[in-house]
Each structure stands twice: as C-alpha cells, then as structure tokens.
N, C-alpha and C positions, 0 to 999 in steps of 0.2 A: 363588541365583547370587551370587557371589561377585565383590566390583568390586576389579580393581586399582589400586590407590596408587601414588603417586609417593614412594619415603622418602626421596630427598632434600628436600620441603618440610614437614620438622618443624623446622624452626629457626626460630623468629620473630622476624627482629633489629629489626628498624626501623618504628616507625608514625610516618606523617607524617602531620600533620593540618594542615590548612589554614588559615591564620586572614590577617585581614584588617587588624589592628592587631599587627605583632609584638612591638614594644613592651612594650602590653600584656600579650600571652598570655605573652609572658617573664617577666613583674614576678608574673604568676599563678601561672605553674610553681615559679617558686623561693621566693613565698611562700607556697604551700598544700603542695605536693609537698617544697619543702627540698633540691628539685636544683640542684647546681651545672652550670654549660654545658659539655659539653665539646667545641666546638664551637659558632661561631658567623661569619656575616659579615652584608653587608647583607640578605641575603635569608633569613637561617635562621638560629635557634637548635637547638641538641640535648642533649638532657638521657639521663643515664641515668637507668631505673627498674626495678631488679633487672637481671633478665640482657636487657633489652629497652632499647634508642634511641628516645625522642619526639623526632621534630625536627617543630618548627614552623616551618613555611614559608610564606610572603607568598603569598597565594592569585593574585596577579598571575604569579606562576611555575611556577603545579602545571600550567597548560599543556602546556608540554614533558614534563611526568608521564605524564598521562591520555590527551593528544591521544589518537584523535578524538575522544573522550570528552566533553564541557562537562565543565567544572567547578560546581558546585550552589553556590549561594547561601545563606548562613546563612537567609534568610527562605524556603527551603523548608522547613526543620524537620532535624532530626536524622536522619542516614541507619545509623547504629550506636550501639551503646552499649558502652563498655568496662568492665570488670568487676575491680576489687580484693578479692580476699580479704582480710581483716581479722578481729583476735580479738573487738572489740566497735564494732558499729556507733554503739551511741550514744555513745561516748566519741570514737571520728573525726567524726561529727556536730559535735559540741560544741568538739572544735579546729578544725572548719571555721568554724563560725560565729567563733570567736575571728577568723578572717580572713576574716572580712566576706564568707561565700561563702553564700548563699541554698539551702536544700535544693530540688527542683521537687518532690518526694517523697519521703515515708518520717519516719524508720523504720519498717516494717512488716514483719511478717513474715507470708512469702511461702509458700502453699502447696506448694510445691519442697523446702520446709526451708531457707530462708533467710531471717534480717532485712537488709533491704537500704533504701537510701536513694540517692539520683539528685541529682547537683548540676551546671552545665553551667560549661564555661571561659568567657572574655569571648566566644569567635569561637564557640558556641553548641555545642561541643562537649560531649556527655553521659558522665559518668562516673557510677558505681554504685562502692558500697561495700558489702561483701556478707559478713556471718556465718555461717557454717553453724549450725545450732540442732542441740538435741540431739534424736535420734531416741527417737519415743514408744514 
C-alpha cells in the first residue's frame, strides 16, 4: 500500500534551535561554522548554512513556537541529531578542536558506511560530521 505525501514539504528552510545563553551559541556559530548573521535582534540570531537558516533563539521565546507543547530542557538530553556531510572527518575533527570544541564521539566508522564523529553546541545541541567510506 502505497502512502501519500504531501510534495509541498520538501523544502527545508529554517532550523531553529533553542538555547539558553545566545550570546554564547552566536560566538559558537561564527566561530566553528564561519557563519556570518544575517539576521539578528534581542531574541535571535540566523545564520545561513548552505541552502538551510539556523536561527538561534532565547529558549524563553520558543513558547509561542511549540505551545502547547513544553519546551525541554538542555538537562533532559539530546532530542535529535544533525547530520553534515564532509570529505574527511578527521581533518573537520582537528579544526574543531583548533576551537576548543570537545568531540562526545568518534571518529569511527560506522557499520552504515560512514566515519562520523558527534560534538554538541554550548545549549547542548548534537551535531555529527559524517564521511561516506568507500564501498568494499
């Protein structure tokens, strides 16, 4: 059986991620990512990255996002993970650490066919860095 789609929702413009210091996650974004803002006020910064919008917004305001929704707490844990394609994991490893970024895992590769490595923003956000290996 066959399920129908919606095709208007393949566009994926905008992730907004919630953080708690924005500050912070700004000073993170532009120095690990190299995004300039285009787009900011009190409450939010936005970066482009590739054809895709990160705005970071003041976790006091995702409220009006999610209602009725809670909004989660960095001290529950990680509720997704995002996913960069990259030509070599250990060499974006290795400019991460140049800025002071902590890997929580990796590089390893991953029975999937990928080397991939996992480092989180200040507001506890998970990102992955992910190679494709060559097929045996």
């Amino acid at each position: 059986m066959e399920i129908a789609t919606i095709e208007a929702l393949d566009a994926l413009e905008v992730i907004t991620l919630f953080v708690e210091d924005l500050p912070a996650a700004r000073t993170f974004y532009q120095s690990v990512f190299g995004r300039k803002i285009v787009y900011q006020d009190d409450n939010c910064s936005v970066m482009e990255l590739g054809s895709v919008m990160i705005n970071l917004l003041r976790a006091t305001e995702a409220p009006t996002l999610v209602a009725p929704v809670a909004v989660a707490t960095p001290s529950t844990g990680p509720r997704f993970l995002l996913t960069i394609k990259v030509e070599d994991v250990d060499a974006v490893c290795a400019a991460l650490a140049n800025h002071g970024v902590t890997l929580l895992s990796g590089p390893l590769d991953r029975p999937w066919g990928r080397r991939t490595a996992a480092f989180a923003d200040p507001a506890g956000h998970v990102w992955e860095v992910a190679q494709e290996l060559p097929r045996a």
